[in-house]
C-alpha positions, 0 to 999 in steps of 0.5 A: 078490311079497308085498313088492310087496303090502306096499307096496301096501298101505302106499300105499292106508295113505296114502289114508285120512287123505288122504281123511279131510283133504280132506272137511274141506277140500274139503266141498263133495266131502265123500262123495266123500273119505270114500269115497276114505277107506273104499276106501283102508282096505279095499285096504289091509288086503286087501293087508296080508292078503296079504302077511301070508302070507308075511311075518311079522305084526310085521314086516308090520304095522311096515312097513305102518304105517310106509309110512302113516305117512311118506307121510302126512308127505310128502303133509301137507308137500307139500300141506296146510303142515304143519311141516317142522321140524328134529326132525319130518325126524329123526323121519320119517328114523327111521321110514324106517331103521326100515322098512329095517332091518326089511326087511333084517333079513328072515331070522332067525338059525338056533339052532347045534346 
């Protein structure tokens, strides 16, 4: 459960630049985005305090900023043109081995002896 949390988290991580980027486009709703802004910050720490619990800090909050961070890419992309070059896809495709490897590599190493 404290993954569901985590991604949750990363998710509502997405909703503040979101929000921040249609008060400037959008200013005639600009409260209204600001608001989405503040909201989305406050659910996504709420829910990376959760999954914290469980998880361990760094790999939590690698996660976190990594699910932010692509689905930032992903929205900026889909819906404001920003650039889809060759090396910003590789950039963005690392950040999601990243956030693989991170999650797979969930279980330390017991010491022998």
């Amino acid at each position: 459960m404290p993954w569901i949390f985590l991604i949750i988290a990363g998710c509502f991580e997405i909703g503040w630049p979101l929000g921040m980027k249609l008060s400037q486009t959008q200013p005639q709703n600009k409260f209204l985005w600001i608001v989405l802004a503040i909201v989305s910050m406050a659910l996504s720490g709420y829910f990376l305090w959760i999954a914290q619990k469980t998880i361990p800090m760094g790999t939590a909050y690698a996660i976190w900023t990594g699910i932010g961070a692509a689905g930032a890419f992903i929205v900026g992309i889909a819906f404001f043109k920003d650039p889809a070059s060759f090396f910003r896809i590789a950039s963005f495709t690392l950040i999601i081995l990243g956030i693989i490897g991170l999650k797979l590599s969930r279980y330390p190493l017991k010491k022998a002896g």
